[in-house]
FIRO-611871 format. One record per residue (C-alpha): residue number from 1; residue in three letters; chain; x, y, z. Coordinates in pm, whole numbers. Each point is the difference from the previous one (the first is absolute). Layout:
N
> n_res_chain_east_north_up
> NUM_ALA_A_X_Y_Z
...
END
This chain:
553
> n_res_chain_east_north_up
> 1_UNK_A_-742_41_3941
> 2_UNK_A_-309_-65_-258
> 3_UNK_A_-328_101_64
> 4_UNK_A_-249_-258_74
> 5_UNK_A_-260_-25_-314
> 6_UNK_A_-263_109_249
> 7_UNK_A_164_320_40
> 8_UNK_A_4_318_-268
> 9_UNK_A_377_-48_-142
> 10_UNK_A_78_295_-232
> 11_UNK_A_104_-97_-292
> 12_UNK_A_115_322_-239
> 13_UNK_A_96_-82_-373
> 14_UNK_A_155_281_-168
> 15_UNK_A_-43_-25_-408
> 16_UNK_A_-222_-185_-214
> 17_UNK_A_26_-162_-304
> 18_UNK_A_129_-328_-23
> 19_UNK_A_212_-93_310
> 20_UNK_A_-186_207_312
> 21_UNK_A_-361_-89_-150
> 22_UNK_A_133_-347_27
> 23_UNK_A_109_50_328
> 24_UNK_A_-288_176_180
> 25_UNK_A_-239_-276_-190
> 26_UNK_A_172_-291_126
> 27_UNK_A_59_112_327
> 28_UNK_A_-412_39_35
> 29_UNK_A_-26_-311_-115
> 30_UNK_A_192_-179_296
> 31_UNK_A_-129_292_209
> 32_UNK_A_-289_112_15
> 33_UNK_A_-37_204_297
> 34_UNK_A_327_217_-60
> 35_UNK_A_-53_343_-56
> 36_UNK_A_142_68_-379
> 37_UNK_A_26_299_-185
> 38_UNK_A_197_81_-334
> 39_UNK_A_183_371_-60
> 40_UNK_A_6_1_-365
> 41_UNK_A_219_345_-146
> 42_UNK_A_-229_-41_-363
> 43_UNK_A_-399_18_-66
> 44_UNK_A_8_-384_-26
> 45_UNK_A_95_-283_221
> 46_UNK_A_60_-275_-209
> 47_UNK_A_18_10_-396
> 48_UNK_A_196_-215_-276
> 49_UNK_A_267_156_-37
> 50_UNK_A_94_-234_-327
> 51_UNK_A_-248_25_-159
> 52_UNK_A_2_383_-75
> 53_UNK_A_162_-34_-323
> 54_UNK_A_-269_-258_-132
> 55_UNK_A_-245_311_95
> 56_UNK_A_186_225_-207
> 57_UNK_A_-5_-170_-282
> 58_UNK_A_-353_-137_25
> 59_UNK_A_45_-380_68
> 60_UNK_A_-142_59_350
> 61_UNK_A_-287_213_-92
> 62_UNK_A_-204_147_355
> 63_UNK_A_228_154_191
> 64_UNK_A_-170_-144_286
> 65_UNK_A_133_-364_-52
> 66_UNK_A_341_136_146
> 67_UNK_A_-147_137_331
> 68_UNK_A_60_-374_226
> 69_UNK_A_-101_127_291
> 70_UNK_A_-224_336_108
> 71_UNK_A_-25_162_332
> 72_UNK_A_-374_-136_13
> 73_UNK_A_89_-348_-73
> 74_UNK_A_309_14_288
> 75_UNK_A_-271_170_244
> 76_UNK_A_-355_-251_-109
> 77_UNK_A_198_-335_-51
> 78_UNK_A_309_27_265
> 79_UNK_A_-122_280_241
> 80_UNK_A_320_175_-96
> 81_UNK_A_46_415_59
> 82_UNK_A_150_110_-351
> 83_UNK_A_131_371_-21
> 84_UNK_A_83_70_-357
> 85_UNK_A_169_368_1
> 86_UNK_A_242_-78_306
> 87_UNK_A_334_37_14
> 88_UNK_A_239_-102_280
> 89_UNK_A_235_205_79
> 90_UNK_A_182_-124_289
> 91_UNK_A_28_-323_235
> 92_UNK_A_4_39_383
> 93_UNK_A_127_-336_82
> 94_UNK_A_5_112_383
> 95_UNK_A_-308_74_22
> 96_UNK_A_-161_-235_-299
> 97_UNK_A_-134_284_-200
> 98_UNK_A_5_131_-345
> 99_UNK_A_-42_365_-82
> 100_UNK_A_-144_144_-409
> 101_UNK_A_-185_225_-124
> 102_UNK_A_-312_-48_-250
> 103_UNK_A_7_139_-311
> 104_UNK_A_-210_287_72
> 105_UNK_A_299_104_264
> 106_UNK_A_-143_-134_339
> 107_UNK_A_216_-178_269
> 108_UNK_A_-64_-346_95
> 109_UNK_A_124_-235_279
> 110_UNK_A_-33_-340_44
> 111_UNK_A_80_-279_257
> 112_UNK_A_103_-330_-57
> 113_UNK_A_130_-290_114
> 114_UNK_A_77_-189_-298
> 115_UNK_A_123_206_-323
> 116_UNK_A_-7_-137_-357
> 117_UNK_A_247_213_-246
> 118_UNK_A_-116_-33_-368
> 119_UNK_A_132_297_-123
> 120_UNK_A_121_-143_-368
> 121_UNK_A_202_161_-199
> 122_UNK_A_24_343_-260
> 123_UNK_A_112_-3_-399
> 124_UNK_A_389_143_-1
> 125_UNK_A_-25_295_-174
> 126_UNK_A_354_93_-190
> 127_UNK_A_160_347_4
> 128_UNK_A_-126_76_-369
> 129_UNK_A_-343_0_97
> 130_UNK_A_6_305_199
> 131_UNK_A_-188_164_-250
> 132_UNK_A_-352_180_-10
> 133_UNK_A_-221_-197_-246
> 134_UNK_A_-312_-90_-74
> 135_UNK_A_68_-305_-183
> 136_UNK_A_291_-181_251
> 137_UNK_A_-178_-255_182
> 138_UNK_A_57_-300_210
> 139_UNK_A_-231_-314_56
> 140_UNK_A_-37_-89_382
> 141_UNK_A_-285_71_109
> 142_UNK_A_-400_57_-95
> 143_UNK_A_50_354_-50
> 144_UNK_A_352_-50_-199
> 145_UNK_A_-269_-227_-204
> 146_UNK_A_-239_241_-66
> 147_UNK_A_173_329_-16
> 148_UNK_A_180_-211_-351
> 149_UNK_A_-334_-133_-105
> 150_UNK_A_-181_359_24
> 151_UNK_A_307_147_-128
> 152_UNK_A_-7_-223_-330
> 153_UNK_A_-364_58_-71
> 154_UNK_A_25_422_33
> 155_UNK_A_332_-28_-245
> 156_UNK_A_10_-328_-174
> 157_UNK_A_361_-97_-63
> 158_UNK_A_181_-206_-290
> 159_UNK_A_284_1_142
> 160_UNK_A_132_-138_394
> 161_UNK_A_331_-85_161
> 162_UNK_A_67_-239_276
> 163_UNK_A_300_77_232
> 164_UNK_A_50_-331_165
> 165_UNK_A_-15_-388_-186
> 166_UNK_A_-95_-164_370
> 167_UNK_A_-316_-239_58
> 168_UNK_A_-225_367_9
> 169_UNK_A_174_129_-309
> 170_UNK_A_-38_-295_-199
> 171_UNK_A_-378_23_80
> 172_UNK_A_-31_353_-85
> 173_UNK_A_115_-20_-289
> 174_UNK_A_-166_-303_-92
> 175_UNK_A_-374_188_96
> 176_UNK_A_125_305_-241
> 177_UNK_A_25_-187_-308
> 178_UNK_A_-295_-161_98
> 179_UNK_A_-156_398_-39
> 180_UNK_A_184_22_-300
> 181_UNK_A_284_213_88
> 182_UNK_A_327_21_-117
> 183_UNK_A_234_-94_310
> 184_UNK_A_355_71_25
> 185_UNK_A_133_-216_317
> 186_UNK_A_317_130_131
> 187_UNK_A_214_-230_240
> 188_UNK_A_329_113_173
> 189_UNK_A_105_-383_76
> 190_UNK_A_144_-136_-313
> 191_UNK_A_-301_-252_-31
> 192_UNK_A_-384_25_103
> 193_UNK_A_-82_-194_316
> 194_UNK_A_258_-16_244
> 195_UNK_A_-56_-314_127
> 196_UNK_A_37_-185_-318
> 197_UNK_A_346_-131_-132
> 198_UNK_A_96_230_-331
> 199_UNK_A_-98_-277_-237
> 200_UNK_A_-358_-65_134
> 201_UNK_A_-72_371_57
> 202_UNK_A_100_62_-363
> 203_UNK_A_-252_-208_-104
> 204_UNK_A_-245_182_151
> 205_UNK_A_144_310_-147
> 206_UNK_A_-50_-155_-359
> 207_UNK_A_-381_-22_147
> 208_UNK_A_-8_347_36
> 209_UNK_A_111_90_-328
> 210_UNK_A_-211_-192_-193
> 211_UNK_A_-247_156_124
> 212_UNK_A_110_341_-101
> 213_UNK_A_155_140_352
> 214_UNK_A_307_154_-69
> 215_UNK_A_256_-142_301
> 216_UNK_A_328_208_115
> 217_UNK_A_212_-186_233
> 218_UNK_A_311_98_172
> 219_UNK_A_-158_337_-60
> 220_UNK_A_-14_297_263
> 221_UNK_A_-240_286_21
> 222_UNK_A_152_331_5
> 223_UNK_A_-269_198_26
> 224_UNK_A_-334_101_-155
> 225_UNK_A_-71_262_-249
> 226_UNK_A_-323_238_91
> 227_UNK_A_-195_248_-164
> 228_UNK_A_-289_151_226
> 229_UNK_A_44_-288_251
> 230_UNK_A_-19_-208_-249
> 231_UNK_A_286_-278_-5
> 232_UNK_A_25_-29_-393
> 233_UNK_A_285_-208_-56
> 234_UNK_A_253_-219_227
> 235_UNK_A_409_85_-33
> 236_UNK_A_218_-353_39
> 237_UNK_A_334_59_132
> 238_UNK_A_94_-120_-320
> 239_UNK_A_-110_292_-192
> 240_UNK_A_-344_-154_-179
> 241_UNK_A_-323_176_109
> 242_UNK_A_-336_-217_6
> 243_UNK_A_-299_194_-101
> 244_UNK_A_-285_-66_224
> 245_UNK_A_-369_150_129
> 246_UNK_A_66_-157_331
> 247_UNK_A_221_-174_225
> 248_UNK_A_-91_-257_257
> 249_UNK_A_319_-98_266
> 250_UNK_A_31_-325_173
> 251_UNK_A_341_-55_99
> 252_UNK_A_22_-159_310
> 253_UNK_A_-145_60_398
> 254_UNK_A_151_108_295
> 255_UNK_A_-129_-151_347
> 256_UNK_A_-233_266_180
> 257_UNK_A_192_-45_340
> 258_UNK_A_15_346_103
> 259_UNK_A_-270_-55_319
> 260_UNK_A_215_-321_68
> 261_UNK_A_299_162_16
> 262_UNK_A_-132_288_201
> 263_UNK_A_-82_-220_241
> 264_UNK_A_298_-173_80
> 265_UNK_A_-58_-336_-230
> 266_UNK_A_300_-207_-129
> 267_UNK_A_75_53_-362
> 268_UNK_A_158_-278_-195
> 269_UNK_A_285_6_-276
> 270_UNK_A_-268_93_-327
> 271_UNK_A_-187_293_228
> 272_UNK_A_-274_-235_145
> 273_UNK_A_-113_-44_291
> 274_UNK_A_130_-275_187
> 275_UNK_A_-276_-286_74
> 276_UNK_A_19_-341_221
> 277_UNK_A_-218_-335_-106
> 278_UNK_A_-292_170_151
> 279_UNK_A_40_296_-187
> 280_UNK_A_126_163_331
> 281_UNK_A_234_333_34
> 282_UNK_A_266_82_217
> 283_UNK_A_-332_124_201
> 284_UNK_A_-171_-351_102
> 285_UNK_A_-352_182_-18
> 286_UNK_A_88_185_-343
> 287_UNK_A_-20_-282_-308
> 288_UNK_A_77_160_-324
> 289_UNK_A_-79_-179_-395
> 290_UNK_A_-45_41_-367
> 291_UNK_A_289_220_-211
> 292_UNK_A_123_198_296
> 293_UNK_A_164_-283_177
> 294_UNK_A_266_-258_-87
> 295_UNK_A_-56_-387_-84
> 296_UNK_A_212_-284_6
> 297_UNK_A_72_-129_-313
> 298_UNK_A_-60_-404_13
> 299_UNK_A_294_-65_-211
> 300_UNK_A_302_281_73
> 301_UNK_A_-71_-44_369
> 302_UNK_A_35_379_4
> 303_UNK_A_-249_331_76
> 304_UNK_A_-103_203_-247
> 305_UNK_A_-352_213_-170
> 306_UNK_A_-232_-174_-183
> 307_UNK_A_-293_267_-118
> 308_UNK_A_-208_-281_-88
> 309_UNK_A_-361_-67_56
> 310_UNK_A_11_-366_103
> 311_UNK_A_239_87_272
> 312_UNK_A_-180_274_102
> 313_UNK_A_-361_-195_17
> 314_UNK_A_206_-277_207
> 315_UNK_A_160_194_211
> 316_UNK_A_-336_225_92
> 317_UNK_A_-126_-330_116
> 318_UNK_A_279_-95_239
> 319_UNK_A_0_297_178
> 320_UNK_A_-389_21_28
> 321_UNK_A_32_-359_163
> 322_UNK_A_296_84_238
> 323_UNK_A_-167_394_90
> 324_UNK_A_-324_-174_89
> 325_UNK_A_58_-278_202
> 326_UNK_A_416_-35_52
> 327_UNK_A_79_-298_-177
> 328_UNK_A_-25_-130_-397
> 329_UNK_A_191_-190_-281
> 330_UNK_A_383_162_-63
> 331_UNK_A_11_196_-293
> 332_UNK_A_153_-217_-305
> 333_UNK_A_288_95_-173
> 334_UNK_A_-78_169_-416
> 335_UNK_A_140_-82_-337
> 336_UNK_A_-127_323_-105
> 337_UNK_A_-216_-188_-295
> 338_UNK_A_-97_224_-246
> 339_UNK_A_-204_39_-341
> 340_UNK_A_-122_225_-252
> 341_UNK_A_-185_-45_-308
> 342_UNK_A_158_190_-325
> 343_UNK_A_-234_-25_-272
> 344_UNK_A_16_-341_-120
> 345_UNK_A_247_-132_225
> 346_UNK_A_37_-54_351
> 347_UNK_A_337_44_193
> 348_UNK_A_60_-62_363
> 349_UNK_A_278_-121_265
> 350_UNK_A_43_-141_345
> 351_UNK_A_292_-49_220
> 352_UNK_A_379_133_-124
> 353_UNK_A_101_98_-363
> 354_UNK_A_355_-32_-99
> 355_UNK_A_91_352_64
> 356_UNK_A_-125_-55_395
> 357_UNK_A_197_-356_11
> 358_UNK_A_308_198_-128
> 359_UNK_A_-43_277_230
> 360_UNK_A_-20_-225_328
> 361_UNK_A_284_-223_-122
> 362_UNK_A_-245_-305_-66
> 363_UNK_A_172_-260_-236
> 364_UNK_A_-283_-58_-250
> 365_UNK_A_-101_-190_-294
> 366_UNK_A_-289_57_-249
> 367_UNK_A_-215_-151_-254
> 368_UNK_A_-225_146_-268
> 369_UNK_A_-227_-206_-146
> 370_UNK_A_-332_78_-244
> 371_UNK_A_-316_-254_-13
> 372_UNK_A_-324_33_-98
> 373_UNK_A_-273_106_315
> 374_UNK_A_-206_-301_-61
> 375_UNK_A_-23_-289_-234
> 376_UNK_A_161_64_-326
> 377_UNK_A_-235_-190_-180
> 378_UNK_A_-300_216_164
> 379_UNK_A_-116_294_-148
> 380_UNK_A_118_340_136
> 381_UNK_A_330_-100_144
> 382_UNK_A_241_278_43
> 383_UNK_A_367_1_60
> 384_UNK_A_130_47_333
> 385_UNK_A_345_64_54
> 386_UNK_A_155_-89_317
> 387_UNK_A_295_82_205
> 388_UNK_A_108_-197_292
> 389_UNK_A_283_132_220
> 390_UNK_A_129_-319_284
> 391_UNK_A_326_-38_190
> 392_UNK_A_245_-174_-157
> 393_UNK_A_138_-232_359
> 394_UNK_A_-352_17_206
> 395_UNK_A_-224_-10_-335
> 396_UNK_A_-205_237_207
> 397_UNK_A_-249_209_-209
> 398_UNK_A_88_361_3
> 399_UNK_A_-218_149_-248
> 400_UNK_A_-208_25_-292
> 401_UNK_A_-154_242_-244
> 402_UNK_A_-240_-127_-266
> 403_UNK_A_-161_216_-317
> 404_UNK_A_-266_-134_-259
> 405_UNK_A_-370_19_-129
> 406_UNK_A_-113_-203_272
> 407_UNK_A_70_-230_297
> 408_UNK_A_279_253_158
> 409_UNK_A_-205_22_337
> 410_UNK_A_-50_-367_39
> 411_UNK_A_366_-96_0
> 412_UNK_A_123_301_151
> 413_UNK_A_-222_-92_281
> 414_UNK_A_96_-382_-15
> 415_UNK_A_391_128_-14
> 416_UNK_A_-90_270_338
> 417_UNK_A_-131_-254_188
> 418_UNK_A_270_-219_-35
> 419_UNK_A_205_295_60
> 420_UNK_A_-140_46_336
> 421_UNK_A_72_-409_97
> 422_UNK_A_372_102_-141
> 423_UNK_A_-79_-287_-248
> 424_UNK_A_256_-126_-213
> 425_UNK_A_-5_-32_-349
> 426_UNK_A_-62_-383_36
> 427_UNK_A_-285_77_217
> 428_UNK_A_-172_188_-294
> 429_UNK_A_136_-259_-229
> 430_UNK_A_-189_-259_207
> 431_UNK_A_-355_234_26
> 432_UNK_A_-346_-181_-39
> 433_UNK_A_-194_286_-249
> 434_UNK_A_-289_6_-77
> 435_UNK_A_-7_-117_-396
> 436_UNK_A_-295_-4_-258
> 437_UNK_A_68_157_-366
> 438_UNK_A_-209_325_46
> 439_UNK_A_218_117_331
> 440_UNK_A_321_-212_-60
> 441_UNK_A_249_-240_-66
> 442_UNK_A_117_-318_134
> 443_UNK_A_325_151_39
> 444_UNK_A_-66_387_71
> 445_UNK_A_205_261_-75
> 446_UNK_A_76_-55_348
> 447_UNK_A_168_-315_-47
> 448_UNK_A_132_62_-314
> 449_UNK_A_202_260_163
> 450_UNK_A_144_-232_320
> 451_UNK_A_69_-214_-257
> 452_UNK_A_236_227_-166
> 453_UNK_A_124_60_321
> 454_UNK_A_92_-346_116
> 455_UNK_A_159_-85_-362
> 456_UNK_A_251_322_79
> 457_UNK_A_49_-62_331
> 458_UNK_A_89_-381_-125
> 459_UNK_A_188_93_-316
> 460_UNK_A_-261_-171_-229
> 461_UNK_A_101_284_-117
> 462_UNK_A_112_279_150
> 463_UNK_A_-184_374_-96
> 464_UNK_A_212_264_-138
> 465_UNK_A_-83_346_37
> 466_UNK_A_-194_113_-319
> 467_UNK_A_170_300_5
> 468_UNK_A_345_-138_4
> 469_UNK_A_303_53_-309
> 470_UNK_A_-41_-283_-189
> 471_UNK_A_366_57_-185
> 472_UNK_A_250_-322_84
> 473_UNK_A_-305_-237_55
> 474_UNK_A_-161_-255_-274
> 475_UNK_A_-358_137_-9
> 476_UNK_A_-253_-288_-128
> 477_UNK_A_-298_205_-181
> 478_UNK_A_-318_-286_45
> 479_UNK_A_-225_228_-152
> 480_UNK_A_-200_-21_-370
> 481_UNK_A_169_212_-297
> 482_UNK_A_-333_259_35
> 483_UNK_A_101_41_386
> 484_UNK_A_368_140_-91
> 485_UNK_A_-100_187_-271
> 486_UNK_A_-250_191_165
> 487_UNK_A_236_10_372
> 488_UNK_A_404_-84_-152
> 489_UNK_A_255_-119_265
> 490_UNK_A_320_90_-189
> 491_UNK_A_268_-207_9
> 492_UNK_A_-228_-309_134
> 493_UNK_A_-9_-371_-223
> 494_UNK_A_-328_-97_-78
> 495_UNK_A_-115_-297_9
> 496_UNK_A_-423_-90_71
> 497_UNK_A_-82_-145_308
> 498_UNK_A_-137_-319_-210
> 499_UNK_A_294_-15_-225
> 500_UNK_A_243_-17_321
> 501_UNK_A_23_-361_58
> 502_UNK_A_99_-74_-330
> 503_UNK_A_274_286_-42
> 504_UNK_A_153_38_363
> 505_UNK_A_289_-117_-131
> 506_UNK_A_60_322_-237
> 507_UNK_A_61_126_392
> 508_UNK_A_364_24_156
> 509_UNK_A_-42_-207_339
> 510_UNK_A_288_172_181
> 511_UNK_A_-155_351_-15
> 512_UNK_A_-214_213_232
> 513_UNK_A_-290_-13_-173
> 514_UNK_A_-324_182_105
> 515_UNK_A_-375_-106_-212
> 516_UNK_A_-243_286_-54
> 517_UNK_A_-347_-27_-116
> 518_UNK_A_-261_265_42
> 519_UNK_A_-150_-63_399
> 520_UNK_A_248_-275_70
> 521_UNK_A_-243_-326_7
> 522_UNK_A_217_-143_-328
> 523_UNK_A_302_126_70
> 524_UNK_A_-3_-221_349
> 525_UNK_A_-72_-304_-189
> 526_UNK_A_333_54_-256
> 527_UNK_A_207_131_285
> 528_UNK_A_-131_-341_131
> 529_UNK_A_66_-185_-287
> 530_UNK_A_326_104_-24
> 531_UNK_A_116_-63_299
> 532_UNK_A_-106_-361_-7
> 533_UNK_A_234_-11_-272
> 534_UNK_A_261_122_200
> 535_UNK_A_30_357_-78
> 536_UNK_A_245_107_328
> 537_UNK_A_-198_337_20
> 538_UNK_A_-303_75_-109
> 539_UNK_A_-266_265_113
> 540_UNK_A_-347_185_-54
> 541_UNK_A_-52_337_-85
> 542_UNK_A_-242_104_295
> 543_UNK_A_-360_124_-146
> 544_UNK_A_108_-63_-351
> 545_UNK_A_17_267_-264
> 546_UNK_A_-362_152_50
> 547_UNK_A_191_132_354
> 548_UNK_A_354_55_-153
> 549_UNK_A_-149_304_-238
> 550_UNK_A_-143_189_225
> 551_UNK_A_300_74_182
> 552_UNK_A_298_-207_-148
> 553_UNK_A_294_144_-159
END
C-alpha cells in the first residue's frame, strides 16, 4: 500500500544518466517529502551521453556542457542523496534492500521501499578485440571520451578506423575528419545504418566518401595486427589489411540486466527486462527503464530493445511518477525515431523499414519521393528525399526514413506523430502545415509523398519497384538528352516529357509499359498521360533514376 506524502517513502534509483536522473527528478517533483537517493556505478550522475563525439572533435568545446546534472545540483535544487562510486550488487526483494560496494571496496546496504532500475546498457565488444592495446577504444562514456582525446594529443594520428556504421559510428567518424584524419569505416552489414532501406543508406554512404572516408561494407574484422600493444593495422576476413594509428569500436549494446536477472526479474524475447505501462516489473515495487528493458513498438504491436535516449528520458519519468506517489500516465508505445547528421546530409527513420515489414509478414507498399525542404524559389533550398512505407488494404502508415541537407527532422517528426495516431496515408495527405517559403511548401514533402501514395494505391499509376528487370516491358524515358547521357537506361525509348503529347502515338498501346524520369514527378504525369489515352498498363518507376543507380541492376 503507498505511503502517505507525509511520510518518508524510500525511493532508491539505481543509475544515472538519462533515464534514472529522470526518474528520481520527477518523482521529487510530485513528491517532495519522499526520501530519494541515486546509486550511480560511475563518477557522474547524469551526463550527455550524445554528445561525446561532438567533444571529441571540438564542436562542443568545455567539457563541462555535457555534465546535465551534478551531485550538487541533485542535492541544492531537489534535496536528492547522490552517491557517485556505488555499485549495486544485489536486490533483496524480501527484505527491500540493495547490497554494493563503493569503489574504494566498502560494503553498503540500503532500504527501500520503492526501487528505480536505470542500469542502461554496455558497448558489445566482439571476440577480435581481446587484445592488449593502447590504441583500441570505445566511446560510451566520459572516460571512453577522454582516455581517446588524451590519447590523440600524446600521439597524434593520421590515420583511424571505425568498427561499426550505427548512429555512434557515423558520428565518430564524422568528428575525425573534422580533426583531419584519415578514417577508414568498416561495417559488417552490407550497408551503413541498419535501419535504413539499402537505397537510402547508400546514399549516405556516397556522403561518406566524398568526404574522403574510405567505407567497407559486408566486411568482417578478423583480427588486429600489434606491434608493442600497438594495433597497427586491421585484417578483413577477406584478406585486405587497413593501416591505422587507432581504432575506435561501436558496434552495438547489450542490456546491463545482470542485477535484474539476479534478482528474479522477467526477461523478455531481445534480453530486456520486462516492463508494464508504469514501467513496473514482475516485482510491483521494482520499476525498471532506459536500454535495459523492453518497449512496445507502436506499430509491430510486439516487445523489443530500443537503446535510445528519448525512450529512456520518457520512461525515467513514468516510473519517477508511479515510485513516488502510485499512479501516472501509461507509458506510450515508440517508433524508435532516429537521426544522425553525416556531414552535409542528414538521414533518419521512424517506424518499420521494408526489411522489418518483410520479416513480420506485413504486406507493404512504398513510395520514394525527392522535393526541395522549402520553397524552391527561396534561396537555400535543399533536396530532401523521402520514403514513405503504408499498407496497401488499411493505407495505414508503417514507416518512413528521410535523408537531405535539411528539413529531415521536421517531417520525420510530422510522419512519427502520425505514426503514433496509426494515421493513414490520407490522414497525412490531408495535414494542415505550417507553410511560408523560408520553412516550406504549400505541399510539403510530406504531402508530396501521400500523394504518391494515394495515386499507387488508386492506380493513377501504380509504383514499380525501382529496382525491378525492366526486360519485356515498354520503358518511356521522360527525361532531357543531357539526363541519359550522363545516367543511360539501356534499352529505354526516349521521348521528353514536353515532347510526349505530341508523339505518344510512336507508343504501342497494348504493351506493359513503365515511364522513368529521374525522381519520378514527370514520369507520373506521362504514365498519366498515357493512360488517358488508353494505354491498358502503364506504370512508374518508384524514386526515378536518381534511386535506381544506387542500387539497381
Amino acid at each position: 500500500m503507498m505511503k502517505s506524502t507525509e511520510e518518508k517513502l524510500k525511493i532508491v534509483v539505481v543509475g544515472g544518466v538519462a533515464g534514472g536522473a529522470s526518474a528520481a527528478a520527477r518523482a521529487r517533483r510530485v513528491n517532495a517529502n519522499a526520501e530519494i537517493t541515486v546509486l550511480e556505478k560511475g563518477p557522474e550522475v547524469s551526463f550527455a551521453n550524445c554528445g561525446l563525439p561532438y567533444h571529441l572533435g571540438g564542436e562542443i568545446e568545455d567539457r563541462q556542457k555535457l555534465l546535465v546534472a551534478t551531485s550538487k545540483m541533485f542535492w541544492e535544487r531537489f534535496r536528492i542523496r547522490v552517491r557517485t562510486g556505488h555499485e549495486v550488487q544485489s536486490i533483496d526483494r524480501v527484505a527491500h534492500t540493495v547490497t554494493g560496494r563503493t569503489v574504494d571496496g566498502e560494503e553498503f546496504k540500503l532500504p527501500y521501499d520503492r526501487l528505480i532500475l536505470a542500469t542502461g546498457s554496455y558497448p558489445y565488444r566482439p571476440e577480435f578485440c581481446e587484445v592488449m592495446a593502447e590504441n583500441l577504444f570505445q566511446l560510451w562514456t566520459l572516460d571512453d571520451m577522454d582516455r581517446i582525446i588524451a590519447y590523440m594529443k600524446q600521439r597524434p594520428c593520421k590515420k583511424a578506423t571505425v568498427i561499426g556504421a550505427g548512429f555512434v559510428g557515423l558520428e565518430v567518424v564524422e568528428q575525425l575528419v573534422r580533426l583531419d584524419v584519415q578514417v577508414t569505416l568498416i561495417e559488417r552489414m552490407a550497408q551503413v545504418l541498419g535501419p535504413l532501406d539499402p537505397e537510402i543508406a547508400k546514399m549516405v554512404e556516397h556522403e561518406l566518401t566524398k568526404h574522403g572516408v574510405k567505407v567497407h561494407v559486408g566486411a568482417d574484422v578478423q583480427s588486429f595486427l600489434t606491434n608493442n600493444q600497438k594495433i597497427t593495422a586491421v585484417k578483413l576476413a577477406e584478406g585486405d589489411s587497413v593501416m591505422t594509428d587507432l581504432v575506435i569500436v561501436g558496434v552495438g549494446v547489450k542490456p546491463r540486466i545482470e542485477l535484474a536477472e539476479k534478482a528474479g526479474l522477467v526477461l523478455g524475447k531481445t534480453g530486456g527486462v520486462v516492463i508494464n505501462e508504469y514501467c513496473q516489473t514482475n516485482d510491483a515495487d521494482i520499476y525498471a527503464v532506459g536500454d535495459m528493458v523492453e518497449y512496445l513498438h507502436g506499430t509491430l504491436g510486439t516487445t523489443g530493445r530500443m537503446p535510445l535516449a528519448g525512450p529512456a528520458n520518457r520512461s525515467g519519468r513514468i516510473a519517477g511518477t508511479h515510485a513516488a506517489i502510485g499512479r501516472s500516465q501509461p507509458l506510450q508505445p515508440v517508433q524508435g525515431t532516429a537521426i544522425v547528421r553525416v556531414f552535409d546530409l542528414s538521414a533518419g527513420s521512424t517506424g518499420l523499414n521494408v526489411r522489418a515489414c518483410r520479416a513480420a509478414g506485413i504486406d507493404f507498399n512504398s513510395t520514394i519521393i525527392q522535393a526541395p525542404h522549402h520553397a524552391s524559389y527561396f534561396p537555400g533550398a535543399c533536396n530532401l528525399t523521402l520514403k514513405l512505407i503504408y499498407h496497401p488494404t488499411t493505407r495505414q502508415i508503417l514507416g518512413a526514413q528521410a535523408i537531405g541537407g535539411a528539413g529531415v527532422d521536421k517531417r520525420l517528426d510530422v510522419i512519427a506523430t502520425a505514426l503514433h495516431f496509426k494515421g493513414t496515408i490520407d490522414d497525412l495527405a490531408g495535414l494542415d502545415l505550417a507553410y511560408a517559403p523560408p520553412f516550406g511548401s504549400a505541399k510539403d514533402p510530406v504531402h508530396m509523398a501521400a500523394f504518391t501514395a494515394q495515386n499507387d494505391l488508386a492506380n493513377y499509376p501504380t509504383l514499380d519497384a525501382f529496382d525491378m528487370q525492366l526486360d519485356g516491358f515498354q520503358v518511356v524515358d521522360v527525361r532531357t538528352a543531357a539526363e541519359i547521357e550522363k545516367l543511360p537506361l539501356p534499352n529505354a525509348i526516349h521521348i521528353p516529357i514536353d515532347e510526349l503529347t505530341e508523339r505518344w502515338q510512336e507508343l504501342d498501346a497494348q504493351r506493359p509499359t513503365i515511364a522513368v524520369c529521374h525522381s519520378g514527378k514527370r514520369a507520373h504525369v506521362a504514365a498519366c498521360w498515357l493512360k488517358g489515352k488508353g494505354f491498358e498498363s502503364v506504370t512508374n518507376l518508384n524514386g526515378g533514376m536518381s534511386i535506381r543507380r544506387l542500387s539497381g541492376p
